[in-house]
N, C-alpha and C positions, 0 to 999 in steps of 0.2 A: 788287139788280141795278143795274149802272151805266148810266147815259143811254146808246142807242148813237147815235152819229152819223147820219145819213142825207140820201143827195144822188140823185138818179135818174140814169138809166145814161143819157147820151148816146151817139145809135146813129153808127155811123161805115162805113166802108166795111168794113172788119175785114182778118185774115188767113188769105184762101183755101187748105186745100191743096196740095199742088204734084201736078202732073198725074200722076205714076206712084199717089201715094197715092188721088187720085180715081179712077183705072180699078179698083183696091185695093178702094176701097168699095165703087164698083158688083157689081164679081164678090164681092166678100164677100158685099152686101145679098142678091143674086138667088141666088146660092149654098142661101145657109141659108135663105133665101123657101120653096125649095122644096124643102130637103131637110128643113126642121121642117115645111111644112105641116100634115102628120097630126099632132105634137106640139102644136103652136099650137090649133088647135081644139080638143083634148081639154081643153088648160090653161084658154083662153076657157071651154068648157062647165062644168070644175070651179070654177072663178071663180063665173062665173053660179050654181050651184049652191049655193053654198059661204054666202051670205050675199044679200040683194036689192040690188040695182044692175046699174049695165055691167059686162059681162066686161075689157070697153080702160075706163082712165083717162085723158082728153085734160089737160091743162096747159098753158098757154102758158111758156116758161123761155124765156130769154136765149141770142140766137143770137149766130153771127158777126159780129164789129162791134157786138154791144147791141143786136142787133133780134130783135124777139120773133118768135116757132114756136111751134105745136101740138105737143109733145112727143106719144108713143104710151108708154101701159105699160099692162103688166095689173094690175086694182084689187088694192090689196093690204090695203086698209080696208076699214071698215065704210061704209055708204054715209051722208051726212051727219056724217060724227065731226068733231067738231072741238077744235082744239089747237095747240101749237106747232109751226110748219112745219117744225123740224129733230124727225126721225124715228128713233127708235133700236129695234133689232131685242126690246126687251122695253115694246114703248108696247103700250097697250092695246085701240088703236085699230084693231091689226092683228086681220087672221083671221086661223084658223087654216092654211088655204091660204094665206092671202098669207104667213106666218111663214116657210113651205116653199119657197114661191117665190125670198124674197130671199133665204132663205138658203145657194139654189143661183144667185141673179141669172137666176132665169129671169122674173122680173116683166119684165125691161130690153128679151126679145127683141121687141116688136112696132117698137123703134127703131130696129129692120132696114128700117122701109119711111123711118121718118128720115132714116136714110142714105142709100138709095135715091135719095128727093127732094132730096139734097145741105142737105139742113138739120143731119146732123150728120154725124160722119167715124165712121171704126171705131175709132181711138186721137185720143185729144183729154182738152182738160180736163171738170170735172164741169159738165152743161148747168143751171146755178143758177135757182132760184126767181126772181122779179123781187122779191116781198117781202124775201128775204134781202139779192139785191145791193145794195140800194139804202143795205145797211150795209157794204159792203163799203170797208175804207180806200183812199188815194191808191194805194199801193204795190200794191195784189194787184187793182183795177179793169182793169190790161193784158189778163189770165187773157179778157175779155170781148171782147178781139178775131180771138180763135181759134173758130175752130169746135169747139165742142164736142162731148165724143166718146161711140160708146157704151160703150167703155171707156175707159181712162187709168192711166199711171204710178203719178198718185197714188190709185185705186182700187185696189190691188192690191200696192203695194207701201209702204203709209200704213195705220195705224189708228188709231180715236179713241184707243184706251189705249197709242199709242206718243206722245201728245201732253199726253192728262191723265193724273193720278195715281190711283194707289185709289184708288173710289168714288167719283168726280168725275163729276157727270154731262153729259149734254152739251146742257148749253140753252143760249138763244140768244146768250148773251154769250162764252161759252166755244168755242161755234161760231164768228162772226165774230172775235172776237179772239184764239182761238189755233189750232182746225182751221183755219180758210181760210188764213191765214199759212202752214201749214204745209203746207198742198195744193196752195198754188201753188209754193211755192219746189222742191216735188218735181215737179209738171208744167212747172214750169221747165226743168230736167236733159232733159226731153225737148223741150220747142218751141224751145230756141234751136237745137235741127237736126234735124230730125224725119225721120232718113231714113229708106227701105224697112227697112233690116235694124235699127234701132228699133223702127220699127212692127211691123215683125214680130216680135220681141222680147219687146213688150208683148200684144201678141195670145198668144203663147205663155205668157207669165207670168200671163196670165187662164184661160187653157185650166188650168195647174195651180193657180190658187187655186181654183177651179172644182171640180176634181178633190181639193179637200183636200191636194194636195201642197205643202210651205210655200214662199213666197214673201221671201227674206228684204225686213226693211225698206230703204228709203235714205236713210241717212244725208243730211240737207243742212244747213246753216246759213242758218235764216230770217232774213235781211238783207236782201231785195227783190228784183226782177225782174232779174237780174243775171249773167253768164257769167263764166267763168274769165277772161276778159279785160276784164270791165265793162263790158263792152257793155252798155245796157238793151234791155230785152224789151217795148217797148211800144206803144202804138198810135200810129196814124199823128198823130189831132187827139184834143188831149187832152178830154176834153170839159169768188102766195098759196099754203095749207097743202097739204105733200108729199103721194104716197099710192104 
């Protein structure tokens, strides 16, 4: 395994939203609040049930501008497991419920009250460990001025096996140095204009990965935080294990 780099996230003001996409979140967040309620409790109870521990998994991840938030998920571990922070749908680590869960992304819904609280958006990039960023290179550390979202681009329209080869697995070096290159330069395509019918886009491209209906990949070329016109995508001042 190669040394990885490591610098910590300087927190910064970041980049907010634009106001149609916040009223977006709110009626999304409160929306599904209360139209999963009954769903939400049943999953909390089979959670609880399922193994010992909380039904919610709290985390602190990296917000808006590098400042840290309480993320919300439903536990999809065993309670105390421990291991590599980057998480793959055959770790051991999982229950048998939490296997179910992510494999429909219903672990994600309790980051409906995230949104809610304006700590994440509904379409945004992926809201990173602090243990991870802190490896993250010069080039893909921008990704940390956005609010991050409870879905995204590169969620849904990325996978690990359109990045590594058969049998490649994906620990932490393979993570940092070739997924996250490749998560951001796709959630790139979307933050340097992230409009309504975007985000509604992406919203819809999640509803059919969701639904098992295929999502093609997107094609991009990983050469940095970068528009058709080379514009950078960056910030203003430059500056622990999943479940």
């Amino acid at each position: 395994m190669s040394e990885l780099a490591s610098r910590p996230v300087d927190p910064c003001d970041g980049v907010p939203p634009s106001r149609p996409r916040r009223v977006l979140d709110v009626a999304g967040a409160v929306t599904g609040l209360l139209l999963l309620s009954v769903p939400l409790l049943v999953i909390y109870l089979l959670v609880r049930a399922s193994s010992p521990g909380p039904g919610v998994f709290r985390q602190t991840r990296v917000g808006q501008g590098g400042r840290p938030f309480t993320m919300y998920k439903f536990r999809t571990m065993r309670q105390g497991a421990r291991g590599l922070a980057v998480t793959a749908n055959c770790d051991p680590r999982l229950t048998k419920v939490g296997k179910l869960l992510r494999q429909w992304s219903l672990d994600e819904l309790p980051q409906l009250m995230n949104v809610l609280r304006g700590q994440m958006t509904l379409v945004g990039p992926r809201p990173e460990t602090y243990d991870l960023a802190v490896h993250y290179g010069p080039d893909c550390r921008w990704i940390f001025d956005h609010r991050p979202g409870l879905t995204g681009v590169s969620e849904v329209r990325l996978r690990d096996f359109d990045v590594l080869g058969p049998g490649e697995e994906v620990d932490l070096v393979n993570y940092i140095e070739r997924i996250v290159p490749a998560r951001v330069a796709v959630d790139a395509v979307y933050l340097r204009e992230p409009s309504m019918r975007a985000t509604l886009g992406a919203i819809w491209d999640t509803v059919k990965h969701i639904l098992g209906i295929p999502v093609p990949p997107l094609p991009v070329h990983v050469a940095g935080p970068r528009d058709a016109q080379d514009k950078p995508i960056r910030r203003a001042e430059e500056p622990g294990s999943a479940a």
